[in-house]
C-alpha positions as CSV (number, residue, x, y, z in Angstrom):
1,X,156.2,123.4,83.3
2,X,154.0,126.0,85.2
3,X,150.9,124.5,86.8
4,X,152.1,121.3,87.1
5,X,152.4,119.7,90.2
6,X,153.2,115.8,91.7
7,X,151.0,114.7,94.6
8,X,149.9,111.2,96.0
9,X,146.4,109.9,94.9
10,X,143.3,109.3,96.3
11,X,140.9,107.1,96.3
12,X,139.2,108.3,93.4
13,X,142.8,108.7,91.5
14,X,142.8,104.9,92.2
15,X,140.0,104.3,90.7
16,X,141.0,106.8,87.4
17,X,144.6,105.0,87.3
18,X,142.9,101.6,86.6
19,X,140.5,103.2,83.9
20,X,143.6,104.3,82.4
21,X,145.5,101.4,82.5
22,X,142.4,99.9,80.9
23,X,142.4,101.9,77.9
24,X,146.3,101.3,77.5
25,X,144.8,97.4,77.0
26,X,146.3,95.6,80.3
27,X,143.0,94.5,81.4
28,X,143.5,95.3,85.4
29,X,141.8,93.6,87.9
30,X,138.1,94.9,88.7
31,X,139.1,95.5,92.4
32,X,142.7,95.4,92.2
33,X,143.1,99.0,93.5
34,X,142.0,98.0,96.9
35,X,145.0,95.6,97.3
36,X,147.3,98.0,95.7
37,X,146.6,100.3,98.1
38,X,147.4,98.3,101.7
39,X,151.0,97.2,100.0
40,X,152.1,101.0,100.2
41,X,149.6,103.6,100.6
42,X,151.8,106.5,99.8
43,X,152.8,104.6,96.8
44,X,151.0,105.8,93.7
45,X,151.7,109.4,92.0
46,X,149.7,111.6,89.9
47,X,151.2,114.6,88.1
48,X,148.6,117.4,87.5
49,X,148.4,120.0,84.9
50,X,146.3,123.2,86.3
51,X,144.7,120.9,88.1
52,X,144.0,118.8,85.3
53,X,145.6,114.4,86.1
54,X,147.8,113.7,82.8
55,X,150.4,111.3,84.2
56,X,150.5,108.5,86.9
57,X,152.6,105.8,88.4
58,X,153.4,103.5,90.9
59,X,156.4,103.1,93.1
60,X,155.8,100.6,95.8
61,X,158.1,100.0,98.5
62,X,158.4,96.5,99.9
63,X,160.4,95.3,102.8
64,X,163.6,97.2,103.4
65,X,165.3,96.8,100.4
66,X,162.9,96.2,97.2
67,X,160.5,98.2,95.3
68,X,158.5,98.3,92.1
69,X,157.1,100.9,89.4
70,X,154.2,100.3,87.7
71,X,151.2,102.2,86.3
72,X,153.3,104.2,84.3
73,X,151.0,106.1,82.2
74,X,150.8,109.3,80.3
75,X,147.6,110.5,78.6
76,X,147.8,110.7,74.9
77,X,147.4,114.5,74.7
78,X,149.9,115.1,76.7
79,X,153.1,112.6,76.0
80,X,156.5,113.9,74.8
81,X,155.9,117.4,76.8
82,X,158.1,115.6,79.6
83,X,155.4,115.6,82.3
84,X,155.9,111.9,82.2
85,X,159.7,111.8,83.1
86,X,159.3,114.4,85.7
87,X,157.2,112.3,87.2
88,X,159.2,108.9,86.4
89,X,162.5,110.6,88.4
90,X,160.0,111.3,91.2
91,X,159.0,107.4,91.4
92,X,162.6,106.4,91.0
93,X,163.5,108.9,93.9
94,X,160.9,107.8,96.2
95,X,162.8,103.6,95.7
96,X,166.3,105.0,95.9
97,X,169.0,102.4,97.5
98,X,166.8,99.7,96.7
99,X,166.2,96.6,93.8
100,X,163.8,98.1,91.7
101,X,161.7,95.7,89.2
102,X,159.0,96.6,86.8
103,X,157.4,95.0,84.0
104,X,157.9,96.8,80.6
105,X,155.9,96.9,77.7
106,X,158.0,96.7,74.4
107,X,157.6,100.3,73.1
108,X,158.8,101.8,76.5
109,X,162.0,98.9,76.8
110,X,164.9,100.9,75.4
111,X,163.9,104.0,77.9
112,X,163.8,101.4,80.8
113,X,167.4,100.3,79.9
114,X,168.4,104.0,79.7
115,X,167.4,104.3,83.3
116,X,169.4,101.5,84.4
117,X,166.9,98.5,83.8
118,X,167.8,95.1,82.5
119,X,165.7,92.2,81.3
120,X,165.2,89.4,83.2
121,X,162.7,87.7,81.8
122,X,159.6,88.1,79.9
123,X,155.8,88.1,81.4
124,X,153.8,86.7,78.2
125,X,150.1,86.7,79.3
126,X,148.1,83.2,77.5
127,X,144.8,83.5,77.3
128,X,141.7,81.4,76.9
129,X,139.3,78.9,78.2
130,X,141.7,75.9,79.8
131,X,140.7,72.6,77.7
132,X,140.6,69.1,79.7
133,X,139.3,68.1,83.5
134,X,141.1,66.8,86.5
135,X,142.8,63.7,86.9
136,X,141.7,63.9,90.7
137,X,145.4,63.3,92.4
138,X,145.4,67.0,93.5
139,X,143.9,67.8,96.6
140,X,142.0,71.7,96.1
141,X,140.8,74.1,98.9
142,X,139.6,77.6,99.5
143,X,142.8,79.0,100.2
144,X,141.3,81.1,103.0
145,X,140.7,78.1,105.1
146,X,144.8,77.8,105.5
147,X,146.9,79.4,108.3
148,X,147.6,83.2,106.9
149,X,151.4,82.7,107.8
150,X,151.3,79.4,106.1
151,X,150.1,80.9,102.6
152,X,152.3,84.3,103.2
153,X,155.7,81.9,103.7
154,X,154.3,80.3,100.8
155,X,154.3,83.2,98.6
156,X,157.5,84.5,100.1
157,X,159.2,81.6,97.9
158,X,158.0,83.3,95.1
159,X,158.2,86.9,95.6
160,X,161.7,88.9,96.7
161,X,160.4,90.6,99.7
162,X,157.8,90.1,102.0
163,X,154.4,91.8,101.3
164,X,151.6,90.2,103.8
165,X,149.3,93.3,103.6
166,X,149.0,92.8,99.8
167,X,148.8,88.8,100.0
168,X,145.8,88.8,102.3
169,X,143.8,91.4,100.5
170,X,145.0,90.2,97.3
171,X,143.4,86.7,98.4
172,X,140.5,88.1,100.7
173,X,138.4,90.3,98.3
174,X,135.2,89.8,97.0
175,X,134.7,89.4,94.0
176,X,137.7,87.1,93.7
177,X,138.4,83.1,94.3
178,X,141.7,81.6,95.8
179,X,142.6,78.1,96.0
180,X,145.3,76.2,97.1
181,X,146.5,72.8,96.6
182,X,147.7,71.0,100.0
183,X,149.6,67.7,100.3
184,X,150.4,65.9,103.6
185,X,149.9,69.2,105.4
186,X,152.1,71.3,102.8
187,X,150.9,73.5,100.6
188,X,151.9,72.5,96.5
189,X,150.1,75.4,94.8
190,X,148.8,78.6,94.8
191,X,146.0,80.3,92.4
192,X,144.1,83.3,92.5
193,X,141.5,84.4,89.9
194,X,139.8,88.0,90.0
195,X,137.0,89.5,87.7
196,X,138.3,92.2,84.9
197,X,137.2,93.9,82.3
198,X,138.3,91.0,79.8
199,X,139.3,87.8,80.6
200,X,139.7,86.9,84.6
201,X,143.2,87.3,85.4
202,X,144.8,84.1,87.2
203,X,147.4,85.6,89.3
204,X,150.1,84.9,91.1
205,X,150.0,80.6,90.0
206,X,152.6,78.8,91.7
207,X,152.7,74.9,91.6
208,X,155.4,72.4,92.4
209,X,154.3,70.5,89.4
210,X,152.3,71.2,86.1
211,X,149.7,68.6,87.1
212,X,149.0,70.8,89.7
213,X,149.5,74.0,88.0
214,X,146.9,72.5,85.8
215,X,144.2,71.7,88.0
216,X,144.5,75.3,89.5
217,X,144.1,76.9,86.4
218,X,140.7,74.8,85.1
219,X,139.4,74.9,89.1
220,X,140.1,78.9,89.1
221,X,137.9,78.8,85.2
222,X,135.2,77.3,86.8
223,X,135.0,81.1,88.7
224,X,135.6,83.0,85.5
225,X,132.4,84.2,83.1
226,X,132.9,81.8,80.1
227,X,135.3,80.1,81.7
228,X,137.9,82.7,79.7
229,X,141.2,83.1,81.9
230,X,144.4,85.0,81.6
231,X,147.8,84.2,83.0
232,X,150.8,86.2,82.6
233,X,153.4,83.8,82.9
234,X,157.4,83.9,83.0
235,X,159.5,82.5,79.8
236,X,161.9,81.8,82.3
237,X,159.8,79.1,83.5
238,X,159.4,77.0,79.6
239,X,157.3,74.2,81.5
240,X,154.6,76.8,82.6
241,X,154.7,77.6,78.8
242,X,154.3,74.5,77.8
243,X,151.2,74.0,79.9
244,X,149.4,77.1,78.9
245,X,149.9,75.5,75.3
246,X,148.7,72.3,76.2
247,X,145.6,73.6,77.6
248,X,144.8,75.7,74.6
249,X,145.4,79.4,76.0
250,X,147.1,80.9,73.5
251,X,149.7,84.3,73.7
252,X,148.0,88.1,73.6
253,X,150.6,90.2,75.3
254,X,153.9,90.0,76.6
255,X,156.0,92.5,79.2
256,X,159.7,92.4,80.1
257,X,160.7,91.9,83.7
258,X,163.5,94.2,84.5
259,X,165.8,94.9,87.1
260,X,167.9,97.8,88.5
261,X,170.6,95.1,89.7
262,X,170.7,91.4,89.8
263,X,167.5,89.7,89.8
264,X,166.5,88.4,92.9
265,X,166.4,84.6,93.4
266,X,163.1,83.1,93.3
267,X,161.4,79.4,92.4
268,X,161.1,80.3,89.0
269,X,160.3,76.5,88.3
270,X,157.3,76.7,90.4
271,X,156.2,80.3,89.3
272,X,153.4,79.7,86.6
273,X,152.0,83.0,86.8
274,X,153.1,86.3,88.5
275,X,150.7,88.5,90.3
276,X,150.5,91.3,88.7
277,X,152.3,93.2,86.0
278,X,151.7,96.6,88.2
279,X,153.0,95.4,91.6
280,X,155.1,92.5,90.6
């Protein structure tokens, strides 16, 4: 492998990385990058050839003890010369002693499993333009009104590690809309929606019930051109599948959540919709 060389990316490599992913069909966030990039800085490798980008991926650390690959992408031209698993083992070495999660598209399951991944759960992203309005029980806000710390505990319920740098750009950008749903002081749901090259993505969704859940995901639509939203949500969770059925979003793509070890415990009955399939 002469000429081919592993480095951290820039700016610009962000920027390439979510083109790519584009063309693989995962529809990224417009401004994702910029999020991605305050949850680990030295987190996102490109292997070069001559020069020449032909592989990527993430490998974000979080906390102390968690971490998670994503972006895992080889350019057509070059896959099967082994640039990608040279790079893959330099991911995996930059997590090792942690939890490492990932989501996994089906055709690259079985190598996940070789490297010590197990399924969890699947992601299966519904899509569409919610059907019905508000019963107007829930109470809605711009989530950038609340107390930071409040939304970041919040999220923490959710999510196995901390990861406040990511939450408040992740919820802060332009370009983006995140609302919350407060009770007696507490907050009952979380929803962000963000502009992409397809539908909006609706991302993380949490909710303490799907009445809730619901009028986050038709408020967030009112943001989205045509109203068109995607949600990737856990089949762990059947009553946030359920509710994507009942308001007419229909399945488009599906990714395995997979684990080095154990899963981590999280409210899985209040998780509607993860993040993000690239940073978990």
């Amino acid at each position: 492998m002469t000429g081919f060389e592993i480095g951290g990316a820039s700016a610009a490599d962000m920027e390439m990385i979510r083109a790519w992913a584009d063309e693989e069909g995962w529809n990224p966030g417009d401004t994702d990058r910029f999020a991605f990039a305050v949850a680990d800085p030295d987190g996102f490798l490109v292997g070069r050839l001559h020069g020449e980008p032909v592989v990527c991926v993430s490998a974000v650390r979080y906390g102390t003890g968690f971490g998670f690959i994503g972006f895992y992408i080889a350019r057509p031209r070059w896959r099967g010369q082994g640039y990608g698993i040279r790079l893959w083992k330099a991911a995996m070495s930059r997590l090792d002693g942690r939890l490492v999660g990932l989501d996994g598209v089906v055709e690259q399951q079985d190598n996940y499993r070789r490297s010590g991944f197990r399924p969890a759960w699947n992601n299966v992203r519904h899509e569409g333009a919610p059907r019905g309005g508000d019963d107007g029980a829930t109470r809605v806000v711009d989530a950038g009104t609340l107390p930071f710390a409040q939304l970041a505990a919040y999220d923490r319920r959710f999510f196995p590690a901390p990861r406040d740098a990511f939450l408040s750009a992740w919820t802060g950008l332009p370009g983006r809309t995140a609302l919350a749903a407060v009770r007696d002081g507490r907050i009952e749901g979380l929803g962000v929606v963000r502009p992409c090259s397809g539908a909006s993505r609706v991302g993380p969704l949490y909710a303490a019930t799907p009445e809730v859940a619901a009028t986050l995901v038709r408020r967030l639509a009112e943001h989205a051109p045509g109203g068109e939203v995607a949600v990737d949500v856990p089949d762990a969770n059947p009553t946030a599948t359920a509710l994507m059925a009942e308001l007419g979003l229909v399945p488009t793509f599906e990714a395995a959540r997979m684990y080095t070890g154990p899963a981590p415990t999280v409210d899985l009955p209040g998780l509607y919709g993860v993040a993000s399939l690239e940073l978990g």
